[in-house]
C-alpha positions in Angstrom: -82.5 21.7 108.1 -78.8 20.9 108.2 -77.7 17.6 106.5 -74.4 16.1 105.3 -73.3 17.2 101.7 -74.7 15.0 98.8 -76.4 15.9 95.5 -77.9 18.9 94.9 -80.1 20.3 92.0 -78.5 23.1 90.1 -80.5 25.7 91.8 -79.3 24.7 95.3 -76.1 24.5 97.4 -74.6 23.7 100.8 -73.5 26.5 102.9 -71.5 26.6 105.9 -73.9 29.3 107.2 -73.7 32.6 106.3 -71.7 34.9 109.4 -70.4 38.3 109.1 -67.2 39.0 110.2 -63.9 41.3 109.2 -62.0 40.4 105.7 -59.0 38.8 107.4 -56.8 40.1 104.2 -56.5 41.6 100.7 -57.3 45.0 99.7 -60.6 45.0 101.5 -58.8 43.8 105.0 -60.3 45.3 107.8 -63.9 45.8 105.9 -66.8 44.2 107.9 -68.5 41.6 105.1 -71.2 39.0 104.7 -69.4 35.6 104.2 -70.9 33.2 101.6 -69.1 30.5 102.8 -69.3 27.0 100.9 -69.1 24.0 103.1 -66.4 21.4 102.9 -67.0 17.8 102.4 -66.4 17.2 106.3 -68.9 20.1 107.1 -72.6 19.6 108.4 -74.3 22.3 105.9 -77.3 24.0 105.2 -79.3 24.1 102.1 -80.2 26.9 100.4 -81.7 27.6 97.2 -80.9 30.6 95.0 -84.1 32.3 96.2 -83.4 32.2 99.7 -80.5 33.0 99.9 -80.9 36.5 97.9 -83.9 36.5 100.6 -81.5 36.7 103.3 -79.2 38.3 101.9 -81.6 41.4 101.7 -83.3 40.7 104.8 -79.5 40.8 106.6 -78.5 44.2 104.4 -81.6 45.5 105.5 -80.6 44.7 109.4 -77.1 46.2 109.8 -74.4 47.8 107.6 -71.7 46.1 105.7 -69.2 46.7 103.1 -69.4 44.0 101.5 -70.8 40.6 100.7 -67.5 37.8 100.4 -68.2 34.5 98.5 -65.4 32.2 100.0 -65.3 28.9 101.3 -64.7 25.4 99.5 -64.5 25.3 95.6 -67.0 28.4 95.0 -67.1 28.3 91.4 -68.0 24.5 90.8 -71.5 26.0 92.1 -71.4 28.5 89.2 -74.7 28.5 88.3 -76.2 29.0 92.0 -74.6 32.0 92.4 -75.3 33.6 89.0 -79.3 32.5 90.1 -78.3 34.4 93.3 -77.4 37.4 91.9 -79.3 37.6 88.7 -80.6 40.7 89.7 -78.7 43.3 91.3 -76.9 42.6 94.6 -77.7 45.5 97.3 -73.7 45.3 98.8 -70.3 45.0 96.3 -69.4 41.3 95.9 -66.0 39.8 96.3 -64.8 36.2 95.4 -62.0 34.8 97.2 -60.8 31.7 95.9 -57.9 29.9 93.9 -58.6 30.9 90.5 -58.4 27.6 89.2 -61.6 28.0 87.3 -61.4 30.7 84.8 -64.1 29.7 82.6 -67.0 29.2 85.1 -65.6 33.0 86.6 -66.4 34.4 83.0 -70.2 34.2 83.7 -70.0 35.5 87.2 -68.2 38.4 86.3 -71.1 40.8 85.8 -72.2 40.0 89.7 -68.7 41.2 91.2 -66.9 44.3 92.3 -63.3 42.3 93.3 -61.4 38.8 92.3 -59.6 37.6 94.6 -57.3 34.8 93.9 -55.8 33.5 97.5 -52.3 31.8 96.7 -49.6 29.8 99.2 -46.9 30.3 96.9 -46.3 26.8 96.6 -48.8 26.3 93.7 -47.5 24.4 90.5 -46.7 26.0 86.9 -50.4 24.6 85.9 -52.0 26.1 89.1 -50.2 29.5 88.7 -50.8 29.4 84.9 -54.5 29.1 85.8 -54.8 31.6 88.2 -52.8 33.9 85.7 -55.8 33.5 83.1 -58.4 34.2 85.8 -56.3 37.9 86.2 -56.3 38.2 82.9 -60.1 37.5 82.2 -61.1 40.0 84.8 -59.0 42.8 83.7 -60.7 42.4 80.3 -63.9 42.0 81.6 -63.0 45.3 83.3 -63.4 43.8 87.4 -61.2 44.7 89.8 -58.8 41.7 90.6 -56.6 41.0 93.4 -54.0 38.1 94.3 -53.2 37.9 97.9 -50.5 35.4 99.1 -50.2 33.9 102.1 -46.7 32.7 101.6 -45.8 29.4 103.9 -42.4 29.8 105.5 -41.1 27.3 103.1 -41.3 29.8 100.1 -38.3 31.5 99.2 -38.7 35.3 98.0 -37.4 34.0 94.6 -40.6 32.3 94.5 -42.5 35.2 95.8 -40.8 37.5 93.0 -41.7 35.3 90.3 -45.3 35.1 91.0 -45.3 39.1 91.2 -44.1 38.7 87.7 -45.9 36.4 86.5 -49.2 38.0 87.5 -47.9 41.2 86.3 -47.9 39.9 82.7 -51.4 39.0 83.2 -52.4 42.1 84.2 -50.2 45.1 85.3 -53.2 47.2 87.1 -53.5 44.0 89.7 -53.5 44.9 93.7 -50.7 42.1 95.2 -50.9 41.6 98.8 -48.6 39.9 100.7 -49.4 38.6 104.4 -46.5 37.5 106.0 -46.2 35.3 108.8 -44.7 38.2 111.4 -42.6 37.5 113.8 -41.8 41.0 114.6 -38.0 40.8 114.4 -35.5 43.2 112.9 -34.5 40.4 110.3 -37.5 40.2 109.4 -38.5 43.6 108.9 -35.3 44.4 106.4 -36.2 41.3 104.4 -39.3 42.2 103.3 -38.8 45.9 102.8 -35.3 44.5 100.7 -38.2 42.2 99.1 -41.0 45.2 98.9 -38.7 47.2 97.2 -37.2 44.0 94.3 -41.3 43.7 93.7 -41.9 47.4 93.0 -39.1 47.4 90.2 -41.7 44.5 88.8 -45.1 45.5 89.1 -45.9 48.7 90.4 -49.0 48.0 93.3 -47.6 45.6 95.6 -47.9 45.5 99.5 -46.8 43.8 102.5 -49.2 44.0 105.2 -49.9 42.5 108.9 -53.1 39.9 108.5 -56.2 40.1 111.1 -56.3 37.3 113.4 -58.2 34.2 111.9 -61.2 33.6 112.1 -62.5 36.9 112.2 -65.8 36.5 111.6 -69.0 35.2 113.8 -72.0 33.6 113.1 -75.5 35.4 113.2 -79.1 34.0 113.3 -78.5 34.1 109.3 -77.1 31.1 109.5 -80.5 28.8 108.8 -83.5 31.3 108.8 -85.8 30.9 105.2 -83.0 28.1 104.0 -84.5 25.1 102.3 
């Protein structure tokens, strides 16, 4: 049954269904996944518990062949302890988080679920918001996870600001994959500046790329959406 958000118990949490699709960017772009996707607060969502969703989880690995599974959506780590009840036991597809990184202490006991961190950024993030997203980098190169930051730079940001993030994530963690999606507009101009900017990055931090982004949304909702939720 769907129903706006409100209060949940610990052991529950409002999804926005749960469609596969094509990872739209990141090292794993192109990679056909199942989205966890959070609702947001204007969202109609459904509620699951912990137990059904691993229940369809397996029921929709069992159907057809993904990659991946993708925890995205709204604020994924303030529902911490859902997903560690999710996948307290071994997940049958390589889990990614995609989010902002602004909660490195809830990630630390998640950690042992996932395959890839993901930490989206705009580029327009604060020092406090960078900083925090820097400690998430850090904590999964520790933890020995394979961590990501993708930016999806707004036209405003300069590629100063681009560079700085490159280093500041480098001091992090110098074995993180950077991805830059560009806004393309398929000009000459803009082809030389970011292979001028490509090549300022790789005198930072050695794994950097600029890459075209699929078309958003790419994914499509199944009959997974509400089947066994409750």
């Amino acid at each position: 049954m769907s129903r706006p958000i409100g209060k949940l118990p610990s052991s529950s949490a409002a999804l926005a269904g749960i469609p596969a699709g094509v990872q739209t960017c990141g090292p794993w772009s192109g990679r056909r996944q199942l989205f966890i996707r959070f609702a947001v607060e204007a969202e109609t969502a459904t509620i699951y518990s912990a137990d059904a969703l691993r229940g369809e989880l397996t029921r929709l690995t069992a159907r057809s062949r993904y990659h991946s599974i993708a925890i995205t959506g709204r604020d994924a780590l303030a529902e911490e302890q859902f997903l560690r009840d999710v996948f307290e036991a071994a997940s049958p597809l390589p889990v990614m988080l995609d989010h902002d990184g602004q909660r490195p202490a809830e990630l630390q006991g998640l950690l042992h679920a996932l395959s890839l961190v993901q930490v989206t950024l705009e580029g327009t993030e604060g020092a406090p918001a960078l900083e925090r997203a820097s400690q998430t980098i850090a904590l999964s190169a520790r933890k020995h996870v394979t961590h990501t930051v993708v930016v999806l730079p707004l036209p405003s940001v300069s590629d100063g600001v681009l560079l700085r993030i490159v280093e500041q994530i480098h001091g992090a963690s110098a074995d993180t994959v950077i991805v830059v999606h560009p806004v393309s507009d398929r000009s000459p101009d803009h082809d030389r500046r970011w292979a001028s900017w490509l090549e300022q990055a790789m005198a930072v931090h050695a794994d950097v790329r600029v890459l075209s982004r699929w078309p958003v949304p790419a994914a499509r909702p199944e009959d997974a959406g509400t089947r066994n939720a409750r």
